[in-house]
Every structure is written in structure tokens, then in C-alpha cells.
Steps between C-alpha positions, in 0.01 A plus 500: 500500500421261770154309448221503822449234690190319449349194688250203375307271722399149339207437746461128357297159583815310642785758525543902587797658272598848635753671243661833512714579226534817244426491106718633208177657296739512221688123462177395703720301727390428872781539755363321758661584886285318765278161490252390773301228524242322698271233467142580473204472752155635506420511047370239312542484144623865458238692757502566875335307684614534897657881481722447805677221380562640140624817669723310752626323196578779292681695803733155513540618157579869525726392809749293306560690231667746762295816343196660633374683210266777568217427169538175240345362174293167640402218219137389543335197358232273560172368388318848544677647198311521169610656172373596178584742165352839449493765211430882527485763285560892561497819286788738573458793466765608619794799343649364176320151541809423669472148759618620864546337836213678602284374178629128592401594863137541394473217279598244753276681726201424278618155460450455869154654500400280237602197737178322587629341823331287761388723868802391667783504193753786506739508152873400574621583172414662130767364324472653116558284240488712150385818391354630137498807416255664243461163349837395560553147696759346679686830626681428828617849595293747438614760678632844277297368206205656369172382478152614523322176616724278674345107640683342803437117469628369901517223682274528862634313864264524769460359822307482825541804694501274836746282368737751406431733847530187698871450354583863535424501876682205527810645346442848691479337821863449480535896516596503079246706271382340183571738212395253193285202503604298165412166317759222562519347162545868382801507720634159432471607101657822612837308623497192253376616154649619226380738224536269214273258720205763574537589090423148408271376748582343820300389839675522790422219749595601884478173661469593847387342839125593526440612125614508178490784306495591165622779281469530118678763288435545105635744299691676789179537715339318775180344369358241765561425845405246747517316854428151507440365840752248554842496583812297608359453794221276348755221388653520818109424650417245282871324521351484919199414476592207223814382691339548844817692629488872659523778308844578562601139433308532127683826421796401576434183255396698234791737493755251540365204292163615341458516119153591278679231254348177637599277189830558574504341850544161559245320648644358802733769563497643865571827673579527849464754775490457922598134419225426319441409096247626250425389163635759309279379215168616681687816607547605134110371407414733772666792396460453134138476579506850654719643236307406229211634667694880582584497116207361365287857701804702350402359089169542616518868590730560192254398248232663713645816381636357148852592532678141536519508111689825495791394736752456274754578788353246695437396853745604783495384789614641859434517873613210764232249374612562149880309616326155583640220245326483163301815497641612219418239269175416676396906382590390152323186454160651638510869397703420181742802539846478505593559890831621674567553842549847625682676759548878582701677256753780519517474881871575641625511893666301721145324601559201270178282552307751325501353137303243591126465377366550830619838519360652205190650607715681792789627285181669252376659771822639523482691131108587574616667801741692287244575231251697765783672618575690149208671446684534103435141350104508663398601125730339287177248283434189468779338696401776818283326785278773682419428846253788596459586840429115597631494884337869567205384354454163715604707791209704423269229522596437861504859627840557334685464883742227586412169684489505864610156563814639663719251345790657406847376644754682670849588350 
């Protein structure tokens, strides 16, 4: 039987990745048919911040990938999104005991009641993490077993219900309709992970241009989350603002000479670019500097929810930032993980760039997109991310109409 088409939008920092492509639900393989991308204007550091140039950017987008797709799955990030663990609890009293969609319905329903969010959050996800039943801990899937009291321990993502309407206008000014607003380190884990990782322990580190985000797994389940707000893009800064070259000039440095390994540069080694030389020595202290510092927030946030001693799998590491020269063993001298580099997986096509860590977060979107089409796996435990009604509910905030910026392009 031939798989739907489905279509992700990476609305990143530094870059726009528009994918269409189809999933085997099955093999979980992403056939991937059409790429388009852009670079970004009008976010900084993962949230919209001049609407008309994000939405020009991700029309550039939409526009070379050759496909105008009429609704997509859109990653969101950014240092509006907060996250936290829950536990509820629920009677059921229901024929023979038995656990039902419709039982697992409600108790993810109360879990979002019991939310205590701020007057302008909205949850993105209730992602459950275990269930016990009658006593009974550490079931995954509970559905078709009995049990009369039944606990739902879940992880919580929430976010600012401006930031995430801003982005949807921006992508719905391009005439496509947003069907599911999701994390970006849950769709970079979605694409790179495997299941012996998530059993052991493992963060995920999406290096990216504006942020880096962070996903941890235990035991199969998602139990912390987390944007940091710095980037890429903030050793490319720094590399200008040390060297006293334009921006441009200090990316391009950094990508073709830069390493976050300064003892390994010679001192008076130079790097050249428009004819002029740069100590190559400072250029590493620089982005060393700012490396440390992005990993040093990651430890922090790990032990801030005491799971970096239960990572036996590790650290892995992804997104564009994540391919910069020494990263790897820079993660395992300051989280003290074992680290690994991480493209998307099972990904086939004739589009061959795509297994490359900056395409992760795209290619996941991919195999969310299939998810919320199936309405079968919605209930299928722990490993099961629900999403709610997140973009009706923001459009409900705001009248529930579209924008009337009367941006969208023509055909």
C-alpha cells in the first residue's frame, strides 16, 4: 500500500529545511522526495521576531522544494519553552476494569488540567512516560490490561502562546496550514535515536544556530527537556567581534578552519580569507570559549534535573553546530558522557545531503507528521507523544481566524 505524503518545515535560527517525503510506519524508514531550503530572516534564537521576513523566508523554502503542500508539521523552539514532570491518578470504573483509548483519553486530559501554567502558556506536548497499575510500576502499554486505579507519571512542554501564534502566522502566510506544532529536539531524537539509547539513558544535544536543545530519554521515556539560548550562531558572533571581521567573514572562518580544541593549534599558525591572515590560535580560544560555555548550561540543566548520572548511553550530539571540529570530545571532557555524532537514520531517496546532522530535526518532523496522521499508534504508552488540540487552541486565543497580513505568494 502506498504511504501519504507528509511535509515538515524546520523553521530554524540560521536555515529553513522544507521536506516532503512519505514514512514506512512499519520498517520506520523515511523516503524522502523533495528538499527546500532557505536561509533564515526575521527569528532570533528559535522565535519570530519580524513576521514578514520569517514568512518570506519560509516561502523561499516551500518554493524549492518544488511542492506546495496544503497543511505541515512545523518544529518550534526557543527560549519561551518550559518543561516539567507530572503524575495523575484515576479510578476506572469502567466494564471489566479493562484500560481503553477512551480511559487513556481521560487520564491525559486530567494531566493537562492539573498543569499549573503561567497566563500566557499553552501545553505543546504530554508526553507519558510510565504507567502503574493497581500498584504496579513501570508498565509502558497499558492499554487491554486491567486495572482499577491506574497513575500516568508524564513529562509537560509548554510554551508562550504568542510565540508559538506568531510562528504559525508566519508559516500560514505562505498559504500552508499548520496541522502539528512539535518540539525540535523531540524531532531530532525522533530521526537519530535508537531504542537501546532511550533504554539506557541518553541526552540528545541539537546544536543548532540560535539554540541548543536538549532531549533526555531514560528507560524508553522522555524525562527532561530544554532550550538553552545559544546557538552556532554565537561562535560565529564572538569569532567577529574578537577578530574584527564581518559576520560573514567569521563564519566562514569557523566552518572552514575553526576548532573548540585550542591546545591543539599552534600558536602562530594563520588562516586566511579575502587576502587577509588570522591567528588561528585566537580563533580556536574564541570558539572554545563559547563552547565550553553552550556545554557547561547543557551539564548545568542536566544535573538540574538529576539525570546526567543515569546516561549510561551517553551524550549525542546533532544539528549543524554539533559538526564544528572537536565538539565531540569537548561534550565529553565537560559533561563526562561518552559522545557520538549523530545524523538522521533510516532516511532513503535520491536527496543525498540529508544524512547530515543538520537535517535531523526536519527528517523527524517527517515521522511526527506520519504519527498524527494514524489516528492507531495515538495510544500506544509510554513511547506515544499526545499533542492535544495545541494549534486550535492558540488559534482560539486570537479569535481562531487566519492572519490578514495578505502575505501569501502566488503559484
Amino acid at each position: 500500500m502506498r504511504q501519504s505524503q507528509h511535509f515538515g518545515i524546520d523553521v530554524g535560527t540560521t536555515k529553513i529545511v522544507a521536506l516532503a517525503g512519505r514514512v514506512e510506519p512499519r520498517r520506520r524508514i523515511a523516503e524522502v522526495t523533495d528538499l527546500g531550503e532557505a536561509s533564515s530572516r526575521g527569528l532570533r534564537r528559535g522565535i519570530v521576531v519580524d513576521r514578514q521576513a520569517a514568512s518570506e523566508s519560509i516561502w523561499e523554502a516551500i518554493e524549492s522544494s518544488g511542492v506546495k503542500p496544503g497543511s505541515a508539521t512545523v518544529g518550534i523552539a526557543g527560549g519561551h519553552i518550559n518543561s516539567f514532570n507530572t503524575e495523575v491518578t484515576l479510578l476506572n470504573r469502567g466494564r471489566n476494569k479493562v484500560v481503553t483509548p477512551r480511559f487513556l483519553r481521560r487520564l491525559e486530559n486530567e494531566a493537562l488540567h492539573a498543569v499549573e501554567l503561567g497566563p500566557d502558556e499553552q501545553v505543546i506536548h504530554i508526553v507519558p512516560r510510565s504507567y502503574t497499575l493497581d500498584g504496579e510500576e513501570g508498565i509502558r502499554q497499558p492499554l487491554g490490561l486491567a486495572a482499577r486505579r491506574v497513575t500516568l507519571r508524564a513529562h509537560v512542554i509548554s510554551g508562550s502562546v504568542q510565540s508559538i501564534q506568531n510562528l504559525l502566522w508566519a508559516v500560514e502566510d505562505c498559504g500552508v496550514r499548520v496541522s502539528e506544532v512539535v518540539l525540535e529536539p523531540l524531532a531530532a531524537s525522533e530521526s537519530c535515536l535508537t531504542e537501546a539509547e532511550r533504554d539506557m539513558g541518553v541526552a540528545l544535544l541539537d546544536i543548532g544556530g540560535g539554540t541548543t536543545d536538549i532531549a533526555v530519554f531514560w528507560r524508553g521515556a522522555l524525562t527532561h527537556t530544554a532550550v538553552l539560548p545559544l546557538g552556532g550562531q554565537s561562535l560565529s558572533s564572538d569569532a567577529a567581534f574578537g577578530l574584527k571581521v564581518p559576520f560573514e567573514i567569521a563564519e566562514r572562518l569557523k566552518i572552514r578552519y575553526g576548532t573548540v580544541l585550542s591546545t591543539t593549534v599552534d600558536t602562530f599558525a594563520a588562516v586566511k580569507a579575502k587576502d587577509r591572515h588570522y591567528n588561528a590560535h585566537f580563533l580556536s580560544q574564541i570558539l572554545e570559549y563559547r563552547g565550553r560555555e553552550i556545554l557547561e548550561m547543557a551539564r548545568d540543566s542536566l544535573d538540574k534535573a538529576r539525570v546526567r548520572n543515569f546516561l549510561t548511553g551517553g551524550a549525542v550530539l546533532t544539528g549543524g553546530g554539533s559538526l564544528l571540529d572537536g565538539m565531540t570530545e569537548l561534550t565529553e571532557d565537560i559533561l563526562d558522557l561518552r559522545a557520538r555524532l549523530a545524523a538522521p537514520r533510516r532516511v532513503r531517496g535520491r536527496i543525498k545531503p540529508l544524512q547530515e546532522p543538520q537535517y535531523s530535526t526536519a527528517v523527524g518532523l517527517l515521522y511526527f507528521a506520519a504519527k498524527s496522521s494514524n489516528l492507531k499508534p495515538q495510544h500506544k504508552g509510554a513511547s506515544a507523544t499526545t499533542f492535544g488540540s495545541i494549534v486550535a487552541a492558540i488559534k482560539s486565543w486570537f479569535g481562531g481566524g487566519r492572519s490578514k497580513m495578505g502575505l501569501e505568494r502566488r503559484r
